[in-house]
Structure formats: structure tokens, C-alpha cells
C-alpha positions as CSV (number, residue, x, y, z in Angstrom):
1,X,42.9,192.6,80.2
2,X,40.2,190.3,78.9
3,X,38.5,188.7,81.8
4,X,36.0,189.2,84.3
5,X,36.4,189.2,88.3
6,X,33.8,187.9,90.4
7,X,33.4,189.1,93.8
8,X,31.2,187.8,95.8
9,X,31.3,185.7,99.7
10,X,28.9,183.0,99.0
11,X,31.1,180.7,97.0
12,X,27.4,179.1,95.2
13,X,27.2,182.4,93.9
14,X,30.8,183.4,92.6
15,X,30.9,180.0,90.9
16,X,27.7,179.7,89.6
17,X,28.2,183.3,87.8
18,X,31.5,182.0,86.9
19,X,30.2,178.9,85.0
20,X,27.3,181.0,82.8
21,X,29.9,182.9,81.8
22,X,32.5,180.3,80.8
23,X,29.8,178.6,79.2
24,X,29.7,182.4,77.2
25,X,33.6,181.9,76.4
26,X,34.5,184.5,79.2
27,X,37.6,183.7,81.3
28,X,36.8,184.5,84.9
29,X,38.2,185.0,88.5
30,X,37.0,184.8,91.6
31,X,37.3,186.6,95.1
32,X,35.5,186.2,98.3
33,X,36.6,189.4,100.2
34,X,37.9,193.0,100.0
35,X,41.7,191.9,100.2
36,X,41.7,188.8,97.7
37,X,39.7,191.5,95.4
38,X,42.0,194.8,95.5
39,X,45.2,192.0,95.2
40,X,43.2,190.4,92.1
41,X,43.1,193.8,90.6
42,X,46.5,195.3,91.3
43,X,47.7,192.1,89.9
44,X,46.2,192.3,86.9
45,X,43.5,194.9,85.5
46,X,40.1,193.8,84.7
47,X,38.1,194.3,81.6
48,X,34.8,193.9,84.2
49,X,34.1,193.4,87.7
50,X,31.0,192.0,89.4
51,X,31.0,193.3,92.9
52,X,28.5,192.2,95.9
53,X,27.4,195.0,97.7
54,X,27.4,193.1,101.0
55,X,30.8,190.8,102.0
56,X,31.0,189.4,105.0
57,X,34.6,189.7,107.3
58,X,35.9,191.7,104.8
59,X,37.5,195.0,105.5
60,X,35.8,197.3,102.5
61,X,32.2,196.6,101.5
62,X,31.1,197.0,98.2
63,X,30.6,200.8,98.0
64,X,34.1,200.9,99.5
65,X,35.6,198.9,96.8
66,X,33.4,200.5,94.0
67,X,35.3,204.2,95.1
68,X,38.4,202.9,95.3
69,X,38.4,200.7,92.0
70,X,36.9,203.5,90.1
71,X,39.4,206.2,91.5
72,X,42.7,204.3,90.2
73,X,41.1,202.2,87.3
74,X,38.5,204.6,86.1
75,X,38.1,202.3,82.9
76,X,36.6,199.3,84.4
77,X,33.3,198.9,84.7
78,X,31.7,197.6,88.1
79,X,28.7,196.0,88.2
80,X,27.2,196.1,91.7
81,X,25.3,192.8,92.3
82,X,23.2,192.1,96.4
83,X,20.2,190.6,97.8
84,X,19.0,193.4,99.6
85,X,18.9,196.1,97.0
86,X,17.0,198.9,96.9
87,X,16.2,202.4,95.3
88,X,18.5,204.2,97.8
89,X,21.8,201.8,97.9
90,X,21.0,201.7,93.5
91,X,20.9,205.2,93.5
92,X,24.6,205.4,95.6
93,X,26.1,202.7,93.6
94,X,25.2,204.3,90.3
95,X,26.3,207.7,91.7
96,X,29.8,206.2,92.3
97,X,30.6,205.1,89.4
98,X,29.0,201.6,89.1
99,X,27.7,200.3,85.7
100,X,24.9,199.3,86.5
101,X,22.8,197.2,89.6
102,X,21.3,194.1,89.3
103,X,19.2,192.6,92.6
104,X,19.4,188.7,93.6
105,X,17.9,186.5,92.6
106,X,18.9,187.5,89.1
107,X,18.0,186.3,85.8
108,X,20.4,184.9,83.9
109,X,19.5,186.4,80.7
110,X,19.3,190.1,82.2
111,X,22.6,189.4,83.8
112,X,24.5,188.6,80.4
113,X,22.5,191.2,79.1
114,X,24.4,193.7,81.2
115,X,27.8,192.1,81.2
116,X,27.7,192.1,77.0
117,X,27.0,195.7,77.1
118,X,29.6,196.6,79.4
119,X,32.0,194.6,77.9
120,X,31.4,196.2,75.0
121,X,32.5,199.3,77.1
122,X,35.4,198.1,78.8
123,X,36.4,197.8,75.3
124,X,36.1,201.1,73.8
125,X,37.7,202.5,76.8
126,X,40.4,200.6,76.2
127,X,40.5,201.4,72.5
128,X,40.2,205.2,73.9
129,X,42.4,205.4,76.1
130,X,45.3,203.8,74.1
131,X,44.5,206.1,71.5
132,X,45.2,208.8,73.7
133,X,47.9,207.7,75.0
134,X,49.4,207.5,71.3
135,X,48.5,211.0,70.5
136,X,44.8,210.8,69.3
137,X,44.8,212.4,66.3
138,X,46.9,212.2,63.5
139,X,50.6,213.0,63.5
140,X,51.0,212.4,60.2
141,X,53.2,215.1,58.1
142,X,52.2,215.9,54.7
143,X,54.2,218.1,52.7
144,X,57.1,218.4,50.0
145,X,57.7,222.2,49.8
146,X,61.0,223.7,51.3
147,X,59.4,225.5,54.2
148,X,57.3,221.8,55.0
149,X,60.9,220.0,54.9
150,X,62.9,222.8,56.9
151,X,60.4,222.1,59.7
152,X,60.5,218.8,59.6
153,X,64.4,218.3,59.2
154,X,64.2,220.3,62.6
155,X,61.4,218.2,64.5
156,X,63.4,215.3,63.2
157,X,65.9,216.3,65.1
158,X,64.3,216.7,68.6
159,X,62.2,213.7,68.7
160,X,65.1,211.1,70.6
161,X,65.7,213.6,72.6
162,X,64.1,215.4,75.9
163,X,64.4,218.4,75.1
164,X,61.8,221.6,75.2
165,X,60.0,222.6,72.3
166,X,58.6,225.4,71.6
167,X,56.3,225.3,68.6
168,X,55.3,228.6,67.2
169,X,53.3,229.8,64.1
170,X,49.9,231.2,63.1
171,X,46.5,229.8,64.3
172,X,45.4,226.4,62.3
173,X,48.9,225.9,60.7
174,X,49.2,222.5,62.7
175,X,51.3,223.1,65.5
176,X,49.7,220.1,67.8
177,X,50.2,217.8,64.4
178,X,54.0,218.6,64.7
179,X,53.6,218.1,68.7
180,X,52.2,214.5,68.2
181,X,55.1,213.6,65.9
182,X,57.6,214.7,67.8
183,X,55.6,212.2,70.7
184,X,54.8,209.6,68.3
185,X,58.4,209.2,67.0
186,X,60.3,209.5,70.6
187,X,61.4,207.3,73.0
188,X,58.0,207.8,75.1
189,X,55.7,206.9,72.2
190,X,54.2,204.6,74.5
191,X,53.2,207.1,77.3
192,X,50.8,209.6,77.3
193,X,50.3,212.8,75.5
194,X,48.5,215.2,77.1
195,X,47.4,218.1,75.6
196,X,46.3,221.6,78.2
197,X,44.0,224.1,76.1
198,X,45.7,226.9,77.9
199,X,43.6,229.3,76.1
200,X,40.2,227.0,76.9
201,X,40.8,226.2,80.6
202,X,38.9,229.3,83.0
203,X,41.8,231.2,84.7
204,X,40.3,230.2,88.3
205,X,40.7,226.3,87.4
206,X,43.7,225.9,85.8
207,X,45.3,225.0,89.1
208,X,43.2,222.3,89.7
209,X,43.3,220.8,86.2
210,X,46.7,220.6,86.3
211,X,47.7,219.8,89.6
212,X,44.6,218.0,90.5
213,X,43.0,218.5,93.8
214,X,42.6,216.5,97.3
215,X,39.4,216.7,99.2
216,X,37.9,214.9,102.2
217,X,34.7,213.9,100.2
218,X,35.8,213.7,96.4
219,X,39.2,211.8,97.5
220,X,42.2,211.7,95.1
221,X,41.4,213.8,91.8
222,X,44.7,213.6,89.8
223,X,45.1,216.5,87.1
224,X,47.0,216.4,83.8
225,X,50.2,216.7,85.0
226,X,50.1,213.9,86.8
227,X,48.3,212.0,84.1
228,X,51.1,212.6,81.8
229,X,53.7,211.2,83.8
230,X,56.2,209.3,82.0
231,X,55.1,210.9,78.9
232,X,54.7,214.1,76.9
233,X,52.6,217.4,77.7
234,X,51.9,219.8,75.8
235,X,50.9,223.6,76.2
236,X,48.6,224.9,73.7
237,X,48.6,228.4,73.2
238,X,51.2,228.5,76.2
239,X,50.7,232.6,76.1
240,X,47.1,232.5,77.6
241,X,48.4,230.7,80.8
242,X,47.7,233.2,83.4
243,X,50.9,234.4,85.6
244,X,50.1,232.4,89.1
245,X,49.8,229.6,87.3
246,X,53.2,230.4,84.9
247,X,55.1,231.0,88.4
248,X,53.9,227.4,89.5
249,X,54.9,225.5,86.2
250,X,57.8,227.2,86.7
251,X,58.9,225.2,89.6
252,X,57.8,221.7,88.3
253,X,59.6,222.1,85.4
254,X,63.0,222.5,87.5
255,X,61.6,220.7,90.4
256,X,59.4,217.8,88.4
257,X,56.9,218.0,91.5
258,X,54.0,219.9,92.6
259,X,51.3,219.1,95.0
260,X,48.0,219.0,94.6
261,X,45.2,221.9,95.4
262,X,44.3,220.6,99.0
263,X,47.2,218.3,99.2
264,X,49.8,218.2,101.8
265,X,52.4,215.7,100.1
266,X,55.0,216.1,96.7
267,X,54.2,214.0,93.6
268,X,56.8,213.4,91.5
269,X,56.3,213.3,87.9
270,X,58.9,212.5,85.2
271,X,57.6,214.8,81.8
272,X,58.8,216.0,78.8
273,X,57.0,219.5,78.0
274,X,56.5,220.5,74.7
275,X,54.5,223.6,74.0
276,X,53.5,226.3,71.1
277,X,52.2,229.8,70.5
278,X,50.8,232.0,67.8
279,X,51.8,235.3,70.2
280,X,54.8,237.1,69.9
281,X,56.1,236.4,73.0
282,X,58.8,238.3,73.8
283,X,55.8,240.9,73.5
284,X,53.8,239.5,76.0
285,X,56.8,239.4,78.0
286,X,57.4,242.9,77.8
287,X,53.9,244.1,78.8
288,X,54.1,241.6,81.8
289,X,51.8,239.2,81.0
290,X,54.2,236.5,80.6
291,X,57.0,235.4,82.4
292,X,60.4,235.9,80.8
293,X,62.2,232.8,83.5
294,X,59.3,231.1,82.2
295,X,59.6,231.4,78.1
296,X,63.6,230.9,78.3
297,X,62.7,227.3,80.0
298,X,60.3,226.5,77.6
299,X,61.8,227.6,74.7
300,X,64.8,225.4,74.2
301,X,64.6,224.6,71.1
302,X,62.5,227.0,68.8
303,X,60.6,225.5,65.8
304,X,58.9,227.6,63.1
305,X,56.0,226.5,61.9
306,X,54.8,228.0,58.8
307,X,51.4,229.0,57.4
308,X,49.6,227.5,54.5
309,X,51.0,230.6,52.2
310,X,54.5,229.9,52.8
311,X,53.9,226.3,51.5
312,X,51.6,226.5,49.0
313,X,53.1,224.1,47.0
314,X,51.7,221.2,49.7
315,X,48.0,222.9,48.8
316,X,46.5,219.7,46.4
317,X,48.9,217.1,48.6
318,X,46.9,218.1,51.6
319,X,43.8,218.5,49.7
320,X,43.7,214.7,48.6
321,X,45.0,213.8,52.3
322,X,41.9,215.3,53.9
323,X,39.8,213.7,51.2
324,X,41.0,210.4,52.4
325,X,40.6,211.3,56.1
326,X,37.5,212.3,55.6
327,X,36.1,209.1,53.9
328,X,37.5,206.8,56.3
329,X,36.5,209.0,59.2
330,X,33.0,210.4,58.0
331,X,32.0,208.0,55.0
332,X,32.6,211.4,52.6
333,X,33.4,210.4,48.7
334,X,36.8,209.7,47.6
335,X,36.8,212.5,45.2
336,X,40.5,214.2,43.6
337,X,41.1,218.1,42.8
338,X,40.5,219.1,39.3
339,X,43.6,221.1,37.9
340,X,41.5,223.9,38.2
341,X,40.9,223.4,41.5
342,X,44.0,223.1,42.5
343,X,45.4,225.8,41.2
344,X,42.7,228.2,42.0
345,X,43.1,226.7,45.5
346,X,46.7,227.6,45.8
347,X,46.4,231.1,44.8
348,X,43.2,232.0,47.9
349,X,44.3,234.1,50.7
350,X,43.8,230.7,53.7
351,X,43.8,233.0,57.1
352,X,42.7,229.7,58.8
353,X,45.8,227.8,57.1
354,X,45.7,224.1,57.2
355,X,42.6,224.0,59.5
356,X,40.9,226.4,57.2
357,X,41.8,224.1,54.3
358,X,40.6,221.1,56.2
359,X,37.3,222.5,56.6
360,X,36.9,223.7,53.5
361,X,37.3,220.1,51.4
362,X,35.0,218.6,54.0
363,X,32.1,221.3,52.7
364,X,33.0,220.4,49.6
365,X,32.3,216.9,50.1
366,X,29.4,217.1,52.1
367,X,27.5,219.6,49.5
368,X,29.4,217.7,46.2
369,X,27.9,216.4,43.3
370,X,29.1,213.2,43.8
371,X,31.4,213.1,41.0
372,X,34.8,211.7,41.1
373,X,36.3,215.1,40.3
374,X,35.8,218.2,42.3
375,X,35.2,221.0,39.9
376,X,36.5,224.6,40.4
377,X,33.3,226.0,41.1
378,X,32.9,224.0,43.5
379,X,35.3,226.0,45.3
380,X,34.1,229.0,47.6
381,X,35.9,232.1,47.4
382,X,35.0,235.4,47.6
383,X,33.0,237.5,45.6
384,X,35.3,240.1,44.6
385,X,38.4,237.3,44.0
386,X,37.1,236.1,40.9
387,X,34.7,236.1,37.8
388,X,30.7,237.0,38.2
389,X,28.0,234.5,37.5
390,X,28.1,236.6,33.4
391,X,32.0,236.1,33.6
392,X,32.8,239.7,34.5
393,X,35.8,240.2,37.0
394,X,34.6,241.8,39.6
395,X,37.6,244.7,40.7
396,X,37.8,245.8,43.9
397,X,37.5,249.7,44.8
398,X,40.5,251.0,45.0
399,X,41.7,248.9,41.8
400,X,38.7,250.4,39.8
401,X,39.3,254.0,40.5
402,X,42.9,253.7,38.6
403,X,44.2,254.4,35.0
404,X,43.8,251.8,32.8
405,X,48.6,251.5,32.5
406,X,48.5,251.4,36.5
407,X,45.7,248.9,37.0
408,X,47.1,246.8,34.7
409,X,50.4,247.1,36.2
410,X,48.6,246.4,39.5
411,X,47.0,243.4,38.9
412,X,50.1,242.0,36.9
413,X,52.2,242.2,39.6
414,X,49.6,241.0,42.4
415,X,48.9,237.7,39.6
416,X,52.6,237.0,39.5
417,X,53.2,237.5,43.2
418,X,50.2,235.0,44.2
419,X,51.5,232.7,41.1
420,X,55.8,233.0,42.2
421,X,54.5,232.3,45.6
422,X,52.1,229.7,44.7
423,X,55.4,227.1,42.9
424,X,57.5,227.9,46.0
425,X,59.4,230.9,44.6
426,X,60.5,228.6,41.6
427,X,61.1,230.6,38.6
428,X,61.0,228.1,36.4
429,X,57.4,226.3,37.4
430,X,56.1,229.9,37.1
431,X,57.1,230.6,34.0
432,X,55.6,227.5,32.8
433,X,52.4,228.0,34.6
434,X,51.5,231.4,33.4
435,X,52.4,231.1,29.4
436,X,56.0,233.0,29.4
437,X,59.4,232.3,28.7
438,X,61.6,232.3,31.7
439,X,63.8,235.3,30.4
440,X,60.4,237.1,29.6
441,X,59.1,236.5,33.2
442,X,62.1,237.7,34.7
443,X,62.0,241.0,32.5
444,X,58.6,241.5,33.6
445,X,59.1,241.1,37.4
446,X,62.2,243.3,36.7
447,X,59.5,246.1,35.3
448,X,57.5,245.4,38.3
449,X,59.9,245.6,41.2
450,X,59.1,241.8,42.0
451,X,61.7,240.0,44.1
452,X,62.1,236.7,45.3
453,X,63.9,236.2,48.6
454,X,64.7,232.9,50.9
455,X,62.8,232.7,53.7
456,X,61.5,230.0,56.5
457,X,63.5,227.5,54.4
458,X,61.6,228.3,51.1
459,X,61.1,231.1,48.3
460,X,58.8,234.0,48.5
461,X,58.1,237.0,46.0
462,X,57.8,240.7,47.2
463,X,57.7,243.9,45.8
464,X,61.1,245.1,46.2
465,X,63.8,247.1,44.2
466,X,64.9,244.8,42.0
467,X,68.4,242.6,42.6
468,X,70.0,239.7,40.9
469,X,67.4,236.7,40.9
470,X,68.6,234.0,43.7
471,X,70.1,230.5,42.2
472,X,67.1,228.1,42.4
């Protein structure tokens, strides 16, 4: 889709427009009415058009065209071209979607003025529109810890299939990552993915943004499901949904058709639905705001997907990931983690998770030094989670009002907690980490009722009584 199509019913014009711009190394085509021109572009998509307002024994005119071009190709740019322009038919064109209006007699170097620019156009929307149809943003995985390959062992498993997914986890932990890369490595990689902002989209609109709408004066409107056909969409925040609209969804998905608000007739669309949650759903289900029919549909095949603490291990892999996201996207400085960074960074409480992480290193980068390594006080934490600007610890409260044997105890077993927790449950890398010998460390989480347990495909440390310490 490279070339430009030139519509126009005086043939001096069409070819005289087709020789500047061949002369410009555009390839061109011509038409000379409404049908060679709508059978010129269902043959074969555009990059531009340049559309006469006026034909003669044609069936459409120009405005006619310009609607219905922009309705089914709303990536081409139309540039409306006639010899009786004026504010009012400029103003009409413009408001239906044309480029720009240029009046006859034109002058050449406006003309290609005009046709570089939205050339330039046509391209990006191209560019854009492929990228969406791949997935956008990244769907790259980065991770090594047991909870990070437990996940992805189980998305591996679902991407050559059609199957439901139903991603669930905490806020910011990457759920519409994993969603991508279930899309990018399926079948329908090449179709769209879609994504519906379930807890973005008003209540009163949802219908129409996904079903799309049919009106007298605004025509065809198609909505995302119909968008997505032949490819992936995916509900984010699927809990927010409100019930009308869950009832509805309900039916496409065994159906695969829905009409549209104000239509009359059944489009069929061929989808595979993926969708995520950080809700407890069976909760909502039980106070009846969502639909149980509903969540046993959707939920096929369940996938975990854990927060930044269970994998903390990933913490400086992700950290020098976003670094190099960040200079490519944003021009920031390729800078790596000091040691202490690193490990300062994987022993913060990250309520945002991976997002929160994300954010963080691009503040870093934006405020840096411009060093190549980022220093650990170049980390923001809170106040109270680390030394004063004299080097005092600052305790909190309830830690200051204790003996001196019980503090002690306290803060031992809340540094060996964050530090087990930290390496993954991994005795061994703890042990290491903090100074002790591995038998030591295990006699001293013995003493402080510190237990490491399996879970979400990794190792975690709680207070506990004690039991026999887990093979690693």
C-alpha cells in the first residue's frame, strides 16, 4: 500500500497530477468515477487518495465517497481537490474526514506540499496500526525466579491454543504483558489485540464501545469487538464490567455474535477472549456484582500472576530491562544498578509491583547524575526504612517502645524475612548474603520461628512454628 489514487473526471487533470507525481517517484492510479474508484480501493488499499469533489455521471460525488472511504479505511488520507470550492463545501469536507482541500487551479508546489505531509501520515498510521495489531507494547517476559518460570511454563502452555484465560494477580504486576505474549506467540499473532479498560470505560457506554452503534446520521460505528475479529481481546479488570453488559458478553461468547446499539442485523465475529483481575472474584460473585455463568466461561484456564515480592529475585533483571527501555524509548542514560542498589531494591516493600518499579528507575534516570552507575542513594525509600542524613536508623514506633532482647529479636527476624525472601527462599544465597554459615542461619531462624514454605511455584519465609527446612 504505497501508491496514490487519483480521482478525478477530466482525464487532463487525473494525468497531469499523475505525471508531477511520478516525476516525484510516486506510483499512481487513476479513476474517473465513483465505481472505477470504490473497485480501485477494495482492490487494493491506498496509502492516499486525491478525490474531486464534483464527478460527473458518477453515482457518489465526492463527499459521498469521502464518508464511505473513511468509514471502512479510516487510515487513508483523502485529499479533496474542485474548481468550485468554497468556505462552506471546505468546511464539510474537513469535517468528514478529508485531509485537507486544495481549490483548482492549484499550484503545484502547494499541491506536493500537501501530498508529502500526508504521506508522511499514511505512514505512521500504518506503522500504528500494525503495531496494534501486534500487541503495542511489549510482551516481553523478564524473569528467572521460580514463581516468574511457574507462570510462564503455564502461559506457554495456552498460547497454540484457543482457550480462555483468566489472568489474575495484584495491580501493576503485568498481567496485560502476560496477555500480549500469550497473543504474540499464538496462532493469531497476526490479528488484532484489543485491549477493553473495563474499569476506564463509563458504565452507560460500554455497550456502545463494544458492540458499536448504527445511526441514521453517523452510519456504521464498529466497536471493539468487532475490531478484534479474527484476533484476541482482552478484558482488563474484567470485575468492573457492569452486570447488563456481563449478561450480553455472555451471549457472544457462546453465540460469537452480537448486534450493534441501533442495529437490526447479527455480526459474527470469530475471537479468542482472554481477560484478568486483581478482585477476588468469587467475592464479587457472591455479593452479586458479578456473574457466576459469566466467570466459569471466562475462567478456563486460571493463571497466577505473582507480585514483585514473590519474585524478588527478577528485581535488578528488570531494573536493567527498563533502563534499556527507557533509553531507546525516552533518550534516558544507559546507566546499571550498583550492588547496593540492587540489593537495597530487593528488600523495599513495591505495592505498585512491576509498574511501581518501572516508574521508579525512570525517576531515577530523569533526576541522575549522569554517571554510569546508579548509586544507592539514589534510591527513594521511605524515611523510616532506612538510615537518617547523620546515619542514625530511624525505628518506627511500636519497635522503639520495646526492650532492648525483643527489639532485637524483632528486627532480626523481619531482616532475615525480607533477606530469605529476597534470594527466593534459597537458604544457601542467604546465608551467604548476610555473613553466616548455613547451619548458623538455620539455628537462628529456628530461635525465631522463621519458616520457609513453597508457594506460587517459589520459596517464601514466614513466621511459623518451626519444621524441618524444605530440600532446596
Amino acid at each position: 500500500m504505497s501508491d496514490i489514487l487519483i480521482v478525478d473526471d477530466e482525464r487532463d487533470i487525473r494525468e497531469l497530477i499523475s505525471d508531477i507525481l511520478k516525476d516525484e517517484g510516486y506510483s499512481t492510479r487513476l479513476a474517473a468515477n465513483s465505481t472505477d474508484c470504490m473497485r480501485s480501493v477494495t482492490d487494493e488499499t491506498p496509502a492516499l487518495m486525491i478525490l474531486d469533489i464534483w464527478l460527473k455521471d458518477s453515482e457518489m460525488d465526492g463527499i459521498d465517497i469521502l464518508k464511505s472511504v473513511k468509514r471502512d479505511y479510516p487510515e487513508v488520507p483523502i485529499i479533496i481537490i474542485s474548481g468550485h470550492g468554497n468556505i462552506e463545501l471546505a468546511v464539510a469536507a474537513i469535517k468528514q474526514g478529508a485531509y485537507d482541500f486544495i481549490e483548482k487551479p492549484f499550484n503545484i508546489d502547494q499541491l506536493l506540499v500537501v501530498i508529502r505531509r500526508a504521506m508522511e501520515t499514511s505512514r505512521l498510521r500504518r506503522e500504528n496500526s500494525a503495531l496494534r495489531k501486534k500487541g503495542g507494547d511489549s510482551a516481553e517476559m523478564i524473569g528467572n525466579s521460580a514463581a516468574f518460570r511457574t507462570m510462564l511454563s503455564q502461559l506457554d502452555k495456552v498460547t497454540k491454543s484457543n482457550g480462555r484465560v483468566m489472568l489474575t494477580g495484584p495491580s501493576g504486576a503485568g498481567k496485560e504483558v502476560a496477555a500480549r505474549y500469550v497473543h504474540v506467540n499464538s496462532t493469531r499473532a497476526d490479528a488484532p489485540f484489543v485491549v477493553v479498560n473495563c474499569a476506564q470505560i463509563e458504565a452507560d457506554r460500554m455497550e456502545e464501545v463494544l458492540f458499536g452503534r448504527e445511526s441514521g446520521e453517523r452510519g456504521i460505528e464498529p466497536g471493539l469487538l468487532e475490531q478484534a475479529d479474527g484476533g484476541v481481546i482482552y478484558f482488563d479488570e474484567v470485575a468492573d464490567m457492569p452486570l447488563g453488559t456481563q449478561s450480553k458478553i455472555l451471549r457472544v461468547l457462546v453465540d460469537q455474535q452480537f448486534l450493534r446499539v441501533g442495529g437490526s442485523e447479527k455480526i459474527k465475529v470469530d475471537l479468542r477472549v482472554l481477560s484478568s483481575t486483581s478482585r477476588a472474584l468469587e467475592a464479587e460473585i457472591a455479593a452479586g456484582r458479578f456473574r457466576e455463568e459469566l466467570y466459569h466461561r471466562l475462567n478456563v484456564v486460571p493463571v497466577p500472576v505473582p507480585s514483585l515480592s514473590e519474585r524478588r529475585e527478577d528485581i535488578p533483571v528488570l531494573a536493567d530491562h527498563f533502563v534499556e527501555v527507557l533509553n531507546r524509548s525516552q533518550g534516558l542514560p544507559l546507566r546499571r544498578l550498583s550492588d547496593e542498589a540492587s540489593a537495597l531494591m530487593q528488600t523495599m516493600a513495591w505495592p505498585g509491583n512491576v509498574r511501581q518499579l518501572r516508574n521508579v528507575i525512570e525517576r531515577i534516570l530523569i533526576l541522575g547524575d549522569g554517571s554510569d552507575e546508579i548509586d544507592v542513594t539514589e534510591v527513594p525509600v521511605e524515611e523510616e526504612r532506612g538510615p537518617d542524613k547523620e546515619g542514625r536508623v530511624v525505628l518506627s514506633g511500636s519497635l522503639a517502645m520495646l526492650p532492648l532482647r525483643e527489639a532485637r529479636e524483632a528486627f532480626e527476624r523481619e531482616y532475615l524475612l525480607t533477606q530469605i525472601n529476597r534470594f527466593g527462599g534459597n537458604i544457601s544465597k542467604t546465608a551467604q548474603f548476610v555473613g553466616m554459615e548455613r547451619s548458623a542461619l538455620h539455628r537462628k531462624l529456628k530461635s525465631l520461628n522463621v519458616v520457609t514454605t513453597n508457594r506460587a511455584g517459589g520459596r517464601i519465609a514466614r513466621v511459623d512454628e518451626l519444621t524441618e527446612d524444605a530440600a532446596e
